[in-house]
C-alpha positions in Angstrom: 0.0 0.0 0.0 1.4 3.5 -1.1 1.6 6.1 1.7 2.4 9.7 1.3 2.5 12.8 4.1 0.3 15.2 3.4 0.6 18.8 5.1 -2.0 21.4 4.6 -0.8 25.0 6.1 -3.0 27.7 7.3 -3.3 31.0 9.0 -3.8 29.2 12.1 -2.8 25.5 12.1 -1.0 23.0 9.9 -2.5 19.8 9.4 -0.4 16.5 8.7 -1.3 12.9 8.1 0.0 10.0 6.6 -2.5 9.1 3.5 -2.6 5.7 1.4 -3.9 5.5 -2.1 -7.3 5.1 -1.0 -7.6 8.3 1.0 -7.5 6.2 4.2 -6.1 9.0 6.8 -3.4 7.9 10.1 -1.2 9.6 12.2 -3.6 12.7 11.6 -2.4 15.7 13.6 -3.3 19.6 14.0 -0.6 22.0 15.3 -0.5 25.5 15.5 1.1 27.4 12.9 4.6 28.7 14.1 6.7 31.2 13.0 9.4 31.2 11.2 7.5 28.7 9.5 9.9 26.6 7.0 12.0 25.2 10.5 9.4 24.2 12.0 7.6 22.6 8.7 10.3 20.7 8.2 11.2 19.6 11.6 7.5 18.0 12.0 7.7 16.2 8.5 10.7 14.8 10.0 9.4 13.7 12.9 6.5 12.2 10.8 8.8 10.2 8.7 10.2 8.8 11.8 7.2 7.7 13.4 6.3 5.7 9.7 9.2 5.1 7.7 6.7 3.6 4.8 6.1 7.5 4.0 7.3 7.5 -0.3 6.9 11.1 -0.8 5.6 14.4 0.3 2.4 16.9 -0.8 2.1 20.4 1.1 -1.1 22.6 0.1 -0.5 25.9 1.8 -1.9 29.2 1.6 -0.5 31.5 -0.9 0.2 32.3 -4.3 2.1 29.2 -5.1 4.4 28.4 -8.4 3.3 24.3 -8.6 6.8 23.9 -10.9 9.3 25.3 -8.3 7.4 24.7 -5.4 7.6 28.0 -4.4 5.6 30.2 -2.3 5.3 33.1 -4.3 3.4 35.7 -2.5 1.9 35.2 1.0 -0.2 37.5 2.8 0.8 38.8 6.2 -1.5 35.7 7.5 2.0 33.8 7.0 4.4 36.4 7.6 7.9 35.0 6.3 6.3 32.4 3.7 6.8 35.0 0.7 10.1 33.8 -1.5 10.4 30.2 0.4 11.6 27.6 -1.4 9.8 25.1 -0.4 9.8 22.2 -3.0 14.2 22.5 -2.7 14.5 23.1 0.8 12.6 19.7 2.0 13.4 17.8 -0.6 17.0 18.5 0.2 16.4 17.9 3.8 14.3 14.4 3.6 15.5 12.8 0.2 11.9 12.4 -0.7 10.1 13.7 -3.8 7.8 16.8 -3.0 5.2 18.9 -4.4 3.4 22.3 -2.9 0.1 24.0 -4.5 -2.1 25.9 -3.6 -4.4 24.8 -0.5 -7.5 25.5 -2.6 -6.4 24.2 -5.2 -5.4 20.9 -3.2 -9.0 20.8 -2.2 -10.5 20.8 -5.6 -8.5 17.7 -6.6 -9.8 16.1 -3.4 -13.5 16.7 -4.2 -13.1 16.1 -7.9 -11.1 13.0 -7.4 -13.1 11.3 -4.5 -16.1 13.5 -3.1 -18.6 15.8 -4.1 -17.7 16.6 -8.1 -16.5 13.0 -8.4 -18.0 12.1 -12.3 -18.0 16.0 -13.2 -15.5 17.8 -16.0 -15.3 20.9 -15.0 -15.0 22.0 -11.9 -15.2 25.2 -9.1 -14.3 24.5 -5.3 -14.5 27.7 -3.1 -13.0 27.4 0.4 -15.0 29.5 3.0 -12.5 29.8 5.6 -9.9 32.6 6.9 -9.9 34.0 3.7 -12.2 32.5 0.4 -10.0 30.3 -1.7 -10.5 29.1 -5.3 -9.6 26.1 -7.3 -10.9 24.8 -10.8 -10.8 21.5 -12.4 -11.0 21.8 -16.4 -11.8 18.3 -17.9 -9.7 16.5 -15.3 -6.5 19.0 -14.7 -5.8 21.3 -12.2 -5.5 25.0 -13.1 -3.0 26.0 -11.8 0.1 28.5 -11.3 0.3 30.8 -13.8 3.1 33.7 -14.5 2.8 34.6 -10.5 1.4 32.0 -9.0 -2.1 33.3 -8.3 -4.5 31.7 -11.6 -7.6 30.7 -10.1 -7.5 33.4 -6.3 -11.3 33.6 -6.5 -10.6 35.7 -3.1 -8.9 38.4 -4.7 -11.0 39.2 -7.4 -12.7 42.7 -6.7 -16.2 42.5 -5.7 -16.8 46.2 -4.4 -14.5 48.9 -6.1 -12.8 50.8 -3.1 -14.5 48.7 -0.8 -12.8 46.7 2.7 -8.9 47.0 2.9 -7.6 43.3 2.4 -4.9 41.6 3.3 -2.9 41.6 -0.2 -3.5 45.8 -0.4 -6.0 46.3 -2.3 -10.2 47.2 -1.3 -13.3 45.2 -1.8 -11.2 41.6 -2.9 -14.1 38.9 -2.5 -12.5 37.1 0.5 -13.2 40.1 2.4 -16.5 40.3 2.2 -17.2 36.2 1.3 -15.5 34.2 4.3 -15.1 33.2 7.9 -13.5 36.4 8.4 -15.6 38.5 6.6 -18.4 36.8 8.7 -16.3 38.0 12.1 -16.2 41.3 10.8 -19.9 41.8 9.6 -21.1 40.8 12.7 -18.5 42.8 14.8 -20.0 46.2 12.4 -23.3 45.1 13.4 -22.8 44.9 17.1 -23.6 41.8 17.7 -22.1 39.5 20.4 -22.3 36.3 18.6 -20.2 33.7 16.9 -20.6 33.1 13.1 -22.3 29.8 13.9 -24.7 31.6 16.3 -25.5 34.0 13.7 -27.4 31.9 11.8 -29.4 30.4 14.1 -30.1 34.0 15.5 -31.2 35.0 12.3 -34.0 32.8 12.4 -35.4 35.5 15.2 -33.1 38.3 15.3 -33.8 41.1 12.2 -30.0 42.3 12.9 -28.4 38.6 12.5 -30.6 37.8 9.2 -29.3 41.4 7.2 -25.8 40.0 8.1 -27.1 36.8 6.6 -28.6 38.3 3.7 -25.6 40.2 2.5 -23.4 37.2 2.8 -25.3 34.7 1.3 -25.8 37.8 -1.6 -22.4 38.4 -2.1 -21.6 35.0 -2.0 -24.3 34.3 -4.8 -22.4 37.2 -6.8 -19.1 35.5 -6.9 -20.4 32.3 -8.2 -22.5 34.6 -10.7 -19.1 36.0 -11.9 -17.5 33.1 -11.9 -20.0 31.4 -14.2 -19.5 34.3 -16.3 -15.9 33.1 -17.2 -16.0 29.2 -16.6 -19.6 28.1 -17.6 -18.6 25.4 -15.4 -20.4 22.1 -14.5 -20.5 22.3 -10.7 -19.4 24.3 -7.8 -18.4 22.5 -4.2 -18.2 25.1 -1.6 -16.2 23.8 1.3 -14.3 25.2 4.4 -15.4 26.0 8.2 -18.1 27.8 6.6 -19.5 25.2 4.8 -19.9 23.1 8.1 -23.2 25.2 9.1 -24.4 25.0 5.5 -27.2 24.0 6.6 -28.5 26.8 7.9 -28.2 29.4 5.4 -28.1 26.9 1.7 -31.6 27.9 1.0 -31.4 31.9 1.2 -28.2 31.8 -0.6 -29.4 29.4 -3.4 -32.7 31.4 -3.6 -30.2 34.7 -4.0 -28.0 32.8 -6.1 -31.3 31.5 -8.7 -31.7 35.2 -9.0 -28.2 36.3 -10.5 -27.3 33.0 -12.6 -26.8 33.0 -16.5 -27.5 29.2 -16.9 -28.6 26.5 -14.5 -25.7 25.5 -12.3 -25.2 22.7 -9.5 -24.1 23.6 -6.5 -23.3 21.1 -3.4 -21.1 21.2 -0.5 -17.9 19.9 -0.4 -18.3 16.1 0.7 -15.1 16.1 2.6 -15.6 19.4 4.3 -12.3 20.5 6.4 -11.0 16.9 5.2 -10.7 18.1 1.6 -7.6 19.9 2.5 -5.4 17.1 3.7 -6.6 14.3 1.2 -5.8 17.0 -1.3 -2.5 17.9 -0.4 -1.8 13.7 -0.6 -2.8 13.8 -4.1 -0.5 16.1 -5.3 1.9 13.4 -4.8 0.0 10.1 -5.0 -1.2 10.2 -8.6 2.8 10.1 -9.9 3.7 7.1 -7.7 0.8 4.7 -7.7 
């Protein structure tokens, strides 16, 4: 049985667990994210490779701007201060003698749903990640796309949804992640004075005027992204995934009503089968399709 590490790095933890070619997940562990961050990367992938020596390679999904050839980390946001310029792919492969590959952490995702979950059967394919920020990550007939000149072809959260609007994290106002993720979420309901959580927010809305206009323009805006994003793709499906996605159920049918209303075409929309999982199994694949 082939087993591969796979390490999916956010804002707030990294994730790492030894896969097998059948998505079957062990030695599954979330630490906090430390700083500098490429030490301390590599000093748990070592200690992972110690505690199962049948570990054959290496696939790391991280947030950023990623070059998928280099393995690079293009351009990180100050949510990974330090990550910007590291050299990833080199720098562990160097130190562990195993063959490694980095993307994207969305884009990780979308292989995971494409390849066993939600758009499993499907050609073409959007995955948005609702977490800290709003990542993107498209499928076209099977293939990732993916890199581009500087790493950032298929950002879905950085594509401008109110001119002038929200400072983000990259430097420029209005990007989509700012008004279309977990943070965004924090922030609406901070502006609307509001002493909640984002999961009590929608169940408050069921009662509370305030908590369902916060509600409202989310599930709006997020019905505008997808609108957009038809626009260009004219895809088959969309799989919206990320700690968002986990209280789906209380908020799917005002945002597909919203969603019905802004729509060129038809489109299916489901959430992500594999949730917060999508991540990990993703990062795995990167690697376990080239040495099966």
């Amino acid at each position: 049985m082939v087993k591969v590490l796979g390490v999916d790095i956010g804002g707030t933890k990294v994730r790492m667990s030894v896969v097998d070619e059948a998505g079957n997940i062990s030695l599954d562990e979330k630490l906090p994210t430390q700083f500098p961050l490429y030490p301390y990367l590599e000093e748990q992938v070592l200690r992972f490779m110690a505690l199962d020596p049948e570990i054959e390679a290496i696939g790391i999904g991280t947030h950023g701007f990623v070059d998928p050839v280099q393995g690079k980390v293009i351009y990180a946001t100050e949510t990974l201060p330090g990550w910007t310029g590291t050299e990833v792919k080199v720098q562990l492969e160097r130190a562990t003698g195993k063959h490694v590959e980095v993307e994207n952490d969305a884009n990780a995702a979308a292989l995971a749903e494409a390849k066993f979950g939600a758009a499993k059967g499907y050609g073409r394919t959007v995955c948005l990640t609702l977490g800290t920020g709003l990542g993107g990550g498209i499928i076209w007939d099977g293939k990732l796309l993916s890199g581009g000149k500087h790493g950032g072809a298929a950002e879905v959260g950085h594509m401008i949804l109110y001119p002038n609007g929200v400072l983000c994290t990259c430097g420029r106002e209005g990007c989509s992640e700012q008004y279309v993720s977990g943070t965004a979420l924090v922030r609406r309901i901070k502006e609307a004075g509001l002493p909640i959580t984002p999961h009590e927010l929608f169940i408050q809305a069921k009662t509370d005027p305030a908590a369902q206009k916060v509600v409202t323009g989310f599930t709006k805006d997020l019905a505008l992204v997808i609108s957009s994003l038809q626009a260009a793709f004219d895809m088959d499906i969309v799989v919206i995934g990320g700690g968002v996605s986990e209280s789906a159920e209380l908020w799917w049918d005002e945002f597909t009503q919203h969603l019905d209303t802004v729509l060129l075409n038809p489109l299916e929309v489901k959430v992500a089968q594999y949730e917060n999982e999508a991540g990990i199994l993703g990062a795995a694949l990167l690697v376990l399709e080239e040495i099966k």
